[in-house]
PDB file of N, H, CA, C and O in Angstrom:
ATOM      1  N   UNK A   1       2.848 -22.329  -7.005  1.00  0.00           N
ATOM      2  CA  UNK A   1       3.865 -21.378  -6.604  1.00  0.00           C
ATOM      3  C   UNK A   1       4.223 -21.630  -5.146  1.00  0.00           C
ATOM      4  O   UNK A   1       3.278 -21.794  -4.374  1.00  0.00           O
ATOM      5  N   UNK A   2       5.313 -21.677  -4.725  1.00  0.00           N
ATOM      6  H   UNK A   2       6.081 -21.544  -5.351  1.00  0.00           H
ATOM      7  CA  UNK A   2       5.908 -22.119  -3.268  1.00  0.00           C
ATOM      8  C   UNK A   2       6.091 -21.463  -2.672  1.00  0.00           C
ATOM      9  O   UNK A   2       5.806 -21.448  -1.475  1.00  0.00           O
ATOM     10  N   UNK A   3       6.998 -20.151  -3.698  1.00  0.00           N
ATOM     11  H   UNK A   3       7.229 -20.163  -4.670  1.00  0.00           H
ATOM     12  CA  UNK A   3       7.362 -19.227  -2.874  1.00  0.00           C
ATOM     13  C   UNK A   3       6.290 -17.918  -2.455  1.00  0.00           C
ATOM     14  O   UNK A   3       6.651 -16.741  -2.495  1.00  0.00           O
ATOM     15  N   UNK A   4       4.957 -18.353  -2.062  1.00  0.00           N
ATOM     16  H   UNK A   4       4.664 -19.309  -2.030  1.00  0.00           H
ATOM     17  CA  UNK A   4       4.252 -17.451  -1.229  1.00  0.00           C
ATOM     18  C   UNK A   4       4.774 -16.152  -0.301  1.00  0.00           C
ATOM     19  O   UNK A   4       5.863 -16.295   0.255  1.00  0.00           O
ATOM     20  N   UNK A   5       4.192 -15.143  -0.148  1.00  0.00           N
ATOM     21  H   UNK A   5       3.307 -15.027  -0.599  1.00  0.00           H
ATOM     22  CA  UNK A   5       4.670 -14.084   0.606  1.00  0.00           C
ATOM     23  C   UNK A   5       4.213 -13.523   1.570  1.00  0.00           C
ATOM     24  O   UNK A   5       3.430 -12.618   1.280  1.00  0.00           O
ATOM     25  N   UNK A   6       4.414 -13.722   2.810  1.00  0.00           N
ATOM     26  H   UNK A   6       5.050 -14.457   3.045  1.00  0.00           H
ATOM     27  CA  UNK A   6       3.469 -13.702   4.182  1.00  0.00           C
ATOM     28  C   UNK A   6       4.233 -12.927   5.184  1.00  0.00           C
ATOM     29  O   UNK A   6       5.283 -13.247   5.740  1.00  0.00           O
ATOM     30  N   UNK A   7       3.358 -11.594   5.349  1.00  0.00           N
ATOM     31  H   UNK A   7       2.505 -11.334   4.897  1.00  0.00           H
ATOM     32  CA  UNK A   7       3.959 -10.464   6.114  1.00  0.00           C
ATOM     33  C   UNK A   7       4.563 -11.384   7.874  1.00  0.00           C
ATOM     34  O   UNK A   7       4.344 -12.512   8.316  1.00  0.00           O
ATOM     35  N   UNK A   8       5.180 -10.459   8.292  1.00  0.00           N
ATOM     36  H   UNK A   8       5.358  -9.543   7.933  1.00  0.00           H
ATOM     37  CA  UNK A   8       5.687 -10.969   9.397  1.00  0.00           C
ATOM     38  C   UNK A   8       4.959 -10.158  10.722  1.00  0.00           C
ATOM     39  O   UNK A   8       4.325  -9.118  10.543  1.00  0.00           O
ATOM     40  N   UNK A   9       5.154 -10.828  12.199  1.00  0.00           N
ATOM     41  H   UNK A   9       5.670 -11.673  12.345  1.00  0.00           H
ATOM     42  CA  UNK A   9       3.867 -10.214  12.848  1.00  0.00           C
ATOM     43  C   UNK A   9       4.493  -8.970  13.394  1.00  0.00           C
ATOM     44  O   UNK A   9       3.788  -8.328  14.172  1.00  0.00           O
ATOM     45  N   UNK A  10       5.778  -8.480  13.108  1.00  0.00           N
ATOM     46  H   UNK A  10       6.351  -9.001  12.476  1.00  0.00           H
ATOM     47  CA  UNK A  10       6.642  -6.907  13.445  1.00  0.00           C
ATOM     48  C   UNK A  10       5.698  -6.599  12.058  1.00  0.00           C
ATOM     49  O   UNK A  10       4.484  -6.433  12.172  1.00  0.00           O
ATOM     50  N   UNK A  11       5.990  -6.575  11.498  1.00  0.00           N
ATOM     51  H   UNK A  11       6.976  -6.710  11.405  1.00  0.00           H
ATOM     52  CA  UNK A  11       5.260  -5.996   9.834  1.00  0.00           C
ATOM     53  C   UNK A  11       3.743  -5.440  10.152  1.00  0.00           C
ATOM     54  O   UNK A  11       3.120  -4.383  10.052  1.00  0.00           O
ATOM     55  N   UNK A  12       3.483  -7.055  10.683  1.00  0.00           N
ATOM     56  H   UNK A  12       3.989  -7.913  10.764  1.00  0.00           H
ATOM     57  CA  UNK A  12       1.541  -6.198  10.951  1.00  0.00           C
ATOM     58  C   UNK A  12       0.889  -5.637  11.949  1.00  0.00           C
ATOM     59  O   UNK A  12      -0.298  -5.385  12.154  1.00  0.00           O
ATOM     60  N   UNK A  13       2.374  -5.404  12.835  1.00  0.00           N
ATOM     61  H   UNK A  13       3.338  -5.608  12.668  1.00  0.00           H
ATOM     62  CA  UNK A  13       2.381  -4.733  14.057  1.00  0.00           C
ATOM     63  C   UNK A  13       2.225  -3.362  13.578  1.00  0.00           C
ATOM     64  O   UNK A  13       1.305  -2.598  13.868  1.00  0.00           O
ATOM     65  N   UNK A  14       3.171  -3.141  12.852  1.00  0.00           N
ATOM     66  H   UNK A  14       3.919  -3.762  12.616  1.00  0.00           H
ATOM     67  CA  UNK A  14       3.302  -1.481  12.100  1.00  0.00           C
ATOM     68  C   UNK A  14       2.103  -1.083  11.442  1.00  0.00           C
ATOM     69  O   UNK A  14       1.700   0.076  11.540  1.00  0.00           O
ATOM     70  N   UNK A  15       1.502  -1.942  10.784  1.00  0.00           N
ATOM     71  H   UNK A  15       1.829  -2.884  10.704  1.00  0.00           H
ATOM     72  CA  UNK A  15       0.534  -2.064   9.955  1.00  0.00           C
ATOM     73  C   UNK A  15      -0.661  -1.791  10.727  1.00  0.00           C
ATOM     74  O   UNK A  15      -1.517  -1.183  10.085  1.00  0.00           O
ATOM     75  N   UNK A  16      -0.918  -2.036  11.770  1.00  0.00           N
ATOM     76  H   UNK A  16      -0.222  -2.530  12.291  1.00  0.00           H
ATOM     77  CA  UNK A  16      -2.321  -1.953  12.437  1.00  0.00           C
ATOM     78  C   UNK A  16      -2.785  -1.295  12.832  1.00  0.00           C
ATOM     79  O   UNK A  16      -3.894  -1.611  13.264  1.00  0.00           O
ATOM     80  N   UNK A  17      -2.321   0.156  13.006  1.00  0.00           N
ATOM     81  H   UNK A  17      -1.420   0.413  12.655  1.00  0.00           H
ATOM     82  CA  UNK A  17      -3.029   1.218  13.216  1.00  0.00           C
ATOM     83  C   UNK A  17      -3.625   1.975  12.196  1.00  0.00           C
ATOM     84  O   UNK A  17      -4.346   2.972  12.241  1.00  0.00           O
ATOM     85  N   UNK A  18      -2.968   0.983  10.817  1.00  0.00           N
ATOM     86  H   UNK A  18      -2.383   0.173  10.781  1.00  0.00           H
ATOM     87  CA  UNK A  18      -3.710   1.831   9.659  1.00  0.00           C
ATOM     88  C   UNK A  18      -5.129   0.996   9.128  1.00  0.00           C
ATOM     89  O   UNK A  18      -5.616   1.315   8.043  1.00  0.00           O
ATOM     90  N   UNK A  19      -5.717  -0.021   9.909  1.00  0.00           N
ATOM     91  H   UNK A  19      -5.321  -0.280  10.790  1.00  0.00           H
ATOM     92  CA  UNK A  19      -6.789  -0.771   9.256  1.00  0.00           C
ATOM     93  C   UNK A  19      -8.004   0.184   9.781  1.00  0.00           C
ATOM     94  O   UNK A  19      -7.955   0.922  10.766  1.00  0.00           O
ATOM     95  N   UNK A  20      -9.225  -0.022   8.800  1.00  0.00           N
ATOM     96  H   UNK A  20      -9.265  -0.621   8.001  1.00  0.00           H
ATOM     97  CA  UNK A  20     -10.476   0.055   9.656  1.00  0.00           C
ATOM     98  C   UNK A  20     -10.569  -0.303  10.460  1.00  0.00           C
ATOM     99  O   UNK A  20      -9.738  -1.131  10.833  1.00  0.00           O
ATOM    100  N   UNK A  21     -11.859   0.142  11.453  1.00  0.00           N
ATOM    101  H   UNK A  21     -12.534   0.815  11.150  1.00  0.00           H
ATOM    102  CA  UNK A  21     -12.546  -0.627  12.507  1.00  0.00           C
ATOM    103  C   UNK A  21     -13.477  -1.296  12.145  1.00  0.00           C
ATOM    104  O   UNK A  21     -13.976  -0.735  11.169  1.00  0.00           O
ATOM    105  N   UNK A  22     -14.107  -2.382  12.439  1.00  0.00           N
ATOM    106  H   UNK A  22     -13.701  -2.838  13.232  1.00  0.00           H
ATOM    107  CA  UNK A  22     -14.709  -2.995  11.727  1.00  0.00           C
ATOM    108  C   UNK A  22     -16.378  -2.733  12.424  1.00  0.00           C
ATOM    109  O   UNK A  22     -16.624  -2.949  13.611  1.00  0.00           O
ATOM    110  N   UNK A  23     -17.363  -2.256  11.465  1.00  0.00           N
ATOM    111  H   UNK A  23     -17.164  -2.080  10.501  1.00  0.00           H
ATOM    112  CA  UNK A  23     -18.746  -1.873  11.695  1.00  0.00           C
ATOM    113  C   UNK A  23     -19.940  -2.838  11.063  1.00  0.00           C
ATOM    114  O   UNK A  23     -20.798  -2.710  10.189  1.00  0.00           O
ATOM    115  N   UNK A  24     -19.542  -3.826  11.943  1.00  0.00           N
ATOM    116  H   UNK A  24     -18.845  -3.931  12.653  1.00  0.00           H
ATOM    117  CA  UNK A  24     -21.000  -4.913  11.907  1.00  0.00           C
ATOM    118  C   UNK A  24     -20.821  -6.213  11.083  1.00  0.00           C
ATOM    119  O   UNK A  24     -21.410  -7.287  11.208  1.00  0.00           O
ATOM    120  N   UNK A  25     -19.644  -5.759  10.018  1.00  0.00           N
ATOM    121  H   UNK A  25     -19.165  -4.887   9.916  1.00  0.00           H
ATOM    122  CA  UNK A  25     -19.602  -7.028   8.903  1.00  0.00           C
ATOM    123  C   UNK A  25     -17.752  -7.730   9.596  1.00  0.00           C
ATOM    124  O   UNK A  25     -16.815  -6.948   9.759  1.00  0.00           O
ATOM    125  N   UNK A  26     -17.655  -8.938   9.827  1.00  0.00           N
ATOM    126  H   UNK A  26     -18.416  -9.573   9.695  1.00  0.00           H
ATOM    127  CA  UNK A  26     -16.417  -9.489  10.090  1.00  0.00           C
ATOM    128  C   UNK A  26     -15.928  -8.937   9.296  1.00  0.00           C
ATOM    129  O   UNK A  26     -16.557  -8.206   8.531  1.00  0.00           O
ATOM    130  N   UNK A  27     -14.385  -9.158   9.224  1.00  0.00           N
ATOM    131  H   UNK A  27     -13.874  -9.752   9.846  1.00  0.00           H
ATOM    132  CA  UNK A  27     -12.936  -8.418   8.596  1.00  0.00           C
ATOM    133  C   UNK A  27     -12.634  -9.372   8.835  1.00  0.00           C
ATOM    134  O   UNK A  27     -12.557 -10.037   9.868  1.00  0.00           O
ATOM    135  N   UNK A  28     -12.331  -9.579   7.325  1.00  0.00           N
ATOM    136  H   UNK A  28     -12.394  -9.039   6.486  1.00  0.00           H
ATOM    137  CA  UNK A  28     -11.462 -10.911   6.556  1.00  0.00           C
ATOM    138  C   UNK A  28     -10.143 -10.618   7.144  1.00  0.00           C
ATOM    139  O   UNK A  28      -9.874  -9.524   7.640  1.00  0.00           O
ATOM    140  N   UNK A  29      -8.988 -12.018   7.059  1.00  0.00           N
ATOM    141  H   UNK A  29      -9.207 -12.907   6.656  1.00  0.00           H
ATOM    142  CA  UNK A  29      -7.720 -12.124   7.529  1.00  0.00           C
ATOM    143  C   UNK A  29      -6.892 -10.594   6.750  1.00  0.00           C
ATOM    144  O   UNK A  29      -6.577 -10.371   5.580  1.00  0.00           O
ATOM    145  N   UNK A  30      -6.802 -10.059   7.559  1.00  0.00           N
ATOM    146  H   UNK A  30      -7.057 -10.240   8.509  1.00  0.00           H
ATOM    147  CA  UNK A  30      -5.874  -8.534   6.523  1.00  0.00           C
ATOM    148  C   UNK A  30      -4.444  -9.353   6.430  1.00  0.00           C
ATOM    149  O   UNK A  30      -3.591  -8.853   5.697  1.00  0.00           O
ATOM    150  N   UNK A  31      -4.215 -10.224   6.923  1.00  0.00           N
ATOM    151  H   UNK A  31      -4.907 -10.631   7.518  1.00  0.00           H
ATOM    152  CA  UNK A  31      -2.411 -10.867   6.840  1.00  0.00           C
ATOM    153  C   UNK A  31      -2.619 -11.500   5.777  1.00  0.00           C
ATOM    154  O   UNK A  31      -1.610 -11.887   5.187  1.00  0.00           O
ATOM    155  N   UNK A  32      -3.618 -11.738   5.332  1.00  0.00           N
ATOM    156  H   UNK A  32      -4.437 -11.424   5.812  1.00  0.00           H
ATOM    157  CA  UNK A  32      -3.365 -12.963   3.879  1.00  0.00           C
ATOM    158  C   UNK A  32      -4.061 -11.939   2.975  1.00  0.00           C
ATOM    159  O   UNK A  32      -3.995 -12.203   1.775  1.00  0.00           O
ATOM    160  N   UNK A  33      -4.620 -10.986   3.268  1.00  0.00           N
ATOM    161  H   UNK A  33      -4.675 -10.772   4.243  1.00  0.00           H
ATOM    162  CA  UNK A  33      -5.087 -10.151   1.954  1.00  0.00           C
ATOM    163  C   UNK A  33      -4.004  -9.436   1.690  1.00  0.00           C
ATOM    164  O   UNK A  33      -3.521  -9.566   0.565  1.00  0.00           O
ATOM    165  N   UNK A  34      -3.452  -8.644   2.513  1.00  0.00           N
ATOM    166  H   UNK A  34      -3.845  -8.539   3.427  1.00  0.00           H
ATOM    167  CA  UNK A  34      -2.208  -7.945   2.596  1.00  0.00           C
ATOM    168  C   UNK A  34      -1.191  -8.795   1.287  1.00  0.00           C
ATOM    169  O   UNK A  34      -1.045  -8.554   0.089  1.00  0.00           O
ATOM    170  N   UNK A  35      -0.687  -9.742   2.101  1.00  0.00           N
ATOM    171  H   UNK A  35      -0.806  -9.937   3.074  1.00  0.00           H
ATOM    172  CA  UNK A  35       0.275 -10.625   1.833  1.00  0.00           C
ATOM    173  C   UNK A  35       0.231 -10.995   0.213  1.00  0.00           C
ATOM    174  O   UNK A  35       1.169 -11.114  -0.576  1.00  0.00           O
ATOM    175  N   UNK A  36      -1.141 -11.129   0.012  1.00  0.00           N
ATOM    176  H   UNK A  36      -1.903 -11.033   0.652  1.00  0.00           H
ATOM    177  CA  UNK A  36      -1.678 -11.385  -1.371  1.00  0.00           C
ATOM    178  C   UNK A  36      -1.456 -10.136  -2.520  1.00  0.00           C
ATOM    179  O   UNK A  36      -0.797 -10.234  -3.555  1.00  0.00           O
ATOM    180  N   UNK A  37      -1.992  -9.271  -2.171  1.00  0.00           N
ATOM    181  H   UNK A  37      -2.528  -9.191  -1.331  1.00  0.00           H
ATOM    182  CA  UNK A  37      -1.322  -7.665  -2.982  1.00  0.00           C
ATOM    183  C   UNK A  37      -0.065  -7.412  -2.957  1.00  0.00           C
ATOM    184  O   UNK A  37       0.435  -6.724  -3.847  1.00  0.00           O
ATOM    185  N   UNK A  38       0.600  -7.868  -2.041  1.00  0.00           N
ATOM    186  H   UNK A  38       0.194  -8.427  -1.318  1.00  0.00           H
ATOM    187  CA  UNK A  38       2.286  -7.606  -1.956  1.00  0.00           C
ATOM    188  C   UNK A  38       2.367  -8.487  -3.217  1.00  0.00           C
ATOM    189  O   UNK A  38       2.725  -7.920  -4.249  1.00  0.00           O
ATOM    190  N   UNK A  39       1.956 -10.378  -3.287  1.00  0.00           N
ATOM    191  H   UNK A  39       1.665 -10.839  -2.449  1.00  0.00           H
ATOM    192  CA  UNK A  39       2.750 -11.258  -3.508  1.00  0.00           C
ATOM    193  C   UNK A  39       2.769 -10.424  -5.552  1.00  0.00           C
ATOM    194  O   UNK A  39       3.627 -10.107  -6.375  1.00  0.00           O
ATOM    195  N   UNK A  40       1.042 -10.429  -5.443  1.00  0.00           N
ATOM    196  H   UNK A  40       0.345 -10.687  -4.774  1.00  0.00           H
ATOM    197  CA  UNK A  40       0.912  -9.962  -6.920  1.00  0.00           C
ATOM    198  C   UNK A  40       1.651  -8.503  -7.281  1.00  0.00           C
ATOM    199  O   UNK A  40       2.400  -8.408  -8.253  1.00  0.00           O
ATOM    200  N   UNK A  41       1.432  -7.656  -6.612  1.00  0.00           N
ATOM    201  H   UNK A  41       0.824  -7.733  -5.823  1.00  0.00           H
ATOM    202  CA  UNK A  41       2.357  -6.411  -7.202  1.00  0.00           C
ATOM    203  C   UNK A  41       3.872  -6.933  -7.551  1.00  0.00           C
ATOM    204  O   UNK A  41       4.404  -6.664  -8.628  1.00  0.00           O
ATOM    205  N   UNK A  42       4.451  -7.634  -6.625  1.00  0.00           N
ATOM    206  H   UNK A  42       4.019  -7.852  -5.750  1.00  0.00           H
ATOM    207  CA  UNK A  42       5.942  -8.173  -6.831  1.00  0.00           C
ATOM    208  C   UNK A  42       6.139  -9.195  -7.828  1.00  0.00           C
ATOM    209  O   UNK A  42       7.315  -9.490  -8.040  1.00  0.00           O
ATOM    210  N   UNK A  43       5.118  -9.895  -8.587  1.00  0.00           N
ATOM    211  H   UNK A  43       4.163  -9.655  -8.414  1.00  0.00           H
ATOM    212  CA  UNK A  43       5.345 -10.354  -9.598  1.00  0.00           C
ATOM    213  C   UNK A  43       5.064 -10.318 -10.656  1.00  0.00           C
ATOM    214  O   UNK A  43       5.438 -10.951 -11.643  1.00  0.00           O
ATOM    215  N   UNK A  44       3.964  -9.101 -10.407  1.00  0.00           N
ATOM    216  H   UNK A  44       3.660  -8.586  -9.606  1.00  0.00           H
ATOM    217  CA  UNK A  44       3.677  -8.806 -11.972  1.00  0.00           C
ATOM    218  C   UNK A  44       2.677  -9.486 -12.109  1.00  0.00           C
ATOM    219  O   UNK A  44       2.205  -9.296 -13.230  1.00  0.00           O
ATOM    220  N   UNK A  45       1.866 -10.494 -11.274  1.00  0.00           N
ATOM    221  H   UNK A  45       2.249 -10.648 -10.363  1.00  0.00           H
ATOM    222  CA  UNK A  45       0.756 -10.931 -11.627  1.00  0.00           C
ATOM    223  C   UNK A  45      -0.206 -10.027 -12.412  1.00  0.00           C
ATOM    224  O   UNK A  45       0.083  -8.892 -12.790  1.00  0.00           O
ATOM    225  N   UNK A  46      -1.580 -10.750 -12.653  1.00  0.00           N
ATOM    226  H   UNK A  46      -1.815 -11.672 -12.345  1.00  0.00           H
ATOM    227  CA  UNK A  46      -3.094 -10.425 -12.704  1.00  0.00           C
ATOM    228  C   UNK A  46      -3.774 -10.953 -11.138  1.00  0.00           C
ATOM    229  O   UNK A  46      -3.450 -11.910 -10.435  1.00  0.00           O
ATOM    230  N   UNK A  47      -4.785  -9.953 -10.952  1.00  0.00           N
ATOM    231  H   UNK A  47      -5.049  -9.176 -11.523  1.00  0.00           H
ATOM    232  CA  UNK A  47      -5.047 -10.302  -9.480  1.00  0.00           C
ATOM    233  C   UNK A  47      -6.236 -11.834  -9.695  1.00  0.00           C
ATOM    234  O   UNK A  47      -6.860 -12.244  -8.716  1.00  0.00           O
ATOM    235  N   UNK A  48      -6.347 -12.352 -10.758  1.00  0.00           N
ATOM    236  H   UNK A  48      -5.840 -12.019 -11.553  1.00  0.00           H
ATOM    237  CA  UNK A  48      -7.186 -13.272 -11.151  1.00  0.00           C
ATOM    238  C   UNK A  48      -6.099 -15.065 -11.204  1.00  0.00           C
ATOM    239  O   UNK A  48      -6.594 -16.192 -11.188  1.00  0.00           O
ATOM    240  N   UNK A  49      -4.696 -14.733 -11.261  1.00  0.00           N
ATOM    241  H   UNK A  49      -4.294 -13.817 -11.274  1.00  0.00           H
ATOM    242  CA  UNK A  49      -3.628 -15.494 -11.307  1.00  0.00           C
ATOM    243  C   UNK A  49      -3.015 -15.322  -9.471  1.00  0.00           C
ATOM    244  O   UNK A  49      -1.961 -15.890  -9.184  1.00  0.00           O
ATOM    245  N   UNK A  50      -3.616 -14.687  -8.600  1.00  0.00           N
ATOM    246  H   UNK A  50      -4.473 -14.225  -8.832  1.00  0.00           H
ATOM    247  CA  UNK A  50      -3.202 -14.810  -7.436  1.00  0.00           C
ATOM    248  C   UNK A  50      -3.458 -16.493  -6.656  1.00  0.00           C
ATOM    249  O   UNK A  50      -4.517 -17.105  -6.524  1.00  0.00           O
ATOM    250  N   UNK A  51      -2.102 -16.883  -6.256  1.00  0.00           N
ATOM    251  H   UNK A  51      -1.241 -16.386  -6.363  1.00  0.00           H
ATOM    252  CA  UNK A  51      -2.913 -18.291  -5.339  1.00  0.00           C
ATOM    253  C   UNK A  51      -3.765 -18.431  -4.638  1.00  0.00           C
ATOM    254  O   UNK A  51      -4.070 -17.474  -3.926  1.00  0.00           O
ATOM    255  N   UNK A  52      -4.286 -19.299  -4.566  1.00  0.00           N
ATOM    256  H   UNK A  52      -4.038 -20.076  -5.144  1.00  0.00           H
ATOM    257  CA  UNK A  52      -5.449 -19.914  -3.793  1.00  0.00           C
ATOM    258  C   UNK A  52      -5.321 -19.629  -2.494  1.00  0.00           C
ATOM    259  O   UNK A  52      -6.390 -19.650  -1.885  1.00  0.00           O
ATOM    260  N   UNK A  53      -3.871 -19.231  -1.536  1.00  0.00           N
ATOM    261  H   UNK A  53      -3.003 -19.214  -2.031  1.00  0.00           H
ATOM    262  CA  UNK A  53      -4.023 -19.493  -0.422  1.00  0.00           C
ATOM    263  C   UNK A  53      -4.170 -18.032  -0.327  1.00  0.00           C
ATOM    264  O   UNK A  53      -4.300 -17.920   0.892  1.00  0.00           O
ATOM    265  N   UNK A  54      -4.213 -17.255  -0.634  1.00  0.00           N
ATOM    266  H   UNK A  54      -4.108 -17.346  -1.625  1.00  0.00           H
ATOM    267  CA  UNK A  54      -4.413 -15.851  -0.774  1.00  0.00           C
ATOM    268  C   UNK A  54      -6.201 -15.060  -0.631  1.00  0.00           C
ATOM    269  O   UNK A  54      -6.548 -13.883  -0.530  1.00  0.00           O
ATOM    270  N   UNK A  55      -6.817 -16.062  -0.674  1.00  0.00           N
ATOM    271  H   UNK A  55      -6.536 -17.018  -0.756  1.00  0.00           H
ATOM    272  CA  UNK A  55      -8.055 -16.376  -0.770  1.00  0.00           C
ATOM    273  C   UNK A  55      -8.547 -15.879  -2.049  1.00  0.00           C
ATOM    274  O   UNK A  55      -7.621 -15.853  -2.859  1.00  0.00           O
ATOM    275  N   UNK A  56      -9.752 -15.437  -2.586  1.00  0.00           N
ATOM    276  H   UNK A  56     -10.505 -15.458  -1.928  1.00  0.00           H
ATOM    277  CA  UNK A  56     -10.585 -14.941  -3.820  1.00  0.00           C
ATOM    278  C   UNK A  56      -9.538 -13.851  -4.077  1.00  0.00           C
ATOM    279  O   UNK A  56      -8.774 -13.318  -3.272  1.00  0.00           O
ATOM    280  N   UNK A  57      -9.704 -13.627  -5.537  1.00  0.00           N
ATOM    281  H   UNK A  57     -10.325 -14.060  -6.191  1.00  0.00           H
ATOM    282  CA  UNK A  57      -9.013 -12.456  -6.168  1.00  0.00           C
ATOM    283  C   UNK A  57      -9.873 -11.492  -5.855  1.00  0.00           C
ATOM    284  O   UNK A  57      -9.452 -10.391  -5.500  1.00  0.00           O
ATOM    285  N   UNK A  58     -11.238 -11.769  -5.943  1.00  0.00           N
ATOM    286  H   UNK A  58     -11.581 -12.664  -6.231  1.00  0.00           H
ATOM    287  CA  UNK A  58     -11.912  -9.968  -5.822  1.00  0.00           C
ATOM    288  C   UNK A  58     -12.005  -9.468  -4.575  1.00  0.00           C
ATOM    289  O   UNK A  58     -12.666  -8.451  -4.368  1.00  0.00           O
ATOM    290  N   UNK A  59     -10.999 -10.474  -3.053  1.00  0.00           N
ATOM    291  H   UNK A  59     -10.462 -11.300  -3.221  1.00  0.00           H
ATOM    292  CA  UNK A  59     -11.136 -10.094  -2.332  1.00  0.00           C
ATOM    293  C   UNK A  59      -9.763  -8.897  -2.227  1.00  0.00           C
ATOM    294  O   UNK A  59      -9.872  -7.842  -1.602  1.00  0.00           O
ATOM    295  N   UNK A  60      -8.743  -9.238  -2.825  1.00  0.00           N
ATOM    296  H   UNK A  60      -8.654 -10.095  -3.333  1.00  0.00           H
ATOM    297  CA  UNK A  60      -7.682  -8.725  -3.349  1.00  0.00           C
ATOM    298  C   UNK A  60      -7.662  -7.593  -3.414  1.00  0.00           C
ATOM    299  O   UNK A  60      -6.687  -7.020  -3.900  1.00  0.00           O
TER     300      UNK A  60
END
């Protein structure tokens, strides 16, 4: 799939006051997890059919 869907950094500007803080364990990329739930809600995927660059589905 090519046409991937990758928030923009006004987008995750808005977006960033709504994340956790993060308590002891790293916090995965939220721009590619994000990006990844957008791409699948908008197509109707299964979160198991999400691309690879999206990272793991069960991170999804």
């Amino acid at each position: 799939m090519s046409d991937l869907f990758w928030l923009s950094d006004a987008q995750m500007a808005r977006l960033e006051p709504y994340f956790p803080k993060s308590h002891g364990k790293p916090r995965v990329d939220d721009r590619r997890v994000l990006s990844g739930i957008i791409f699948i809600n908008r197509n109707g995927l299964r979160w198991r059919d999400a691309p690879k660059e999206y990272g793991p589905h069960k991170t999804l």
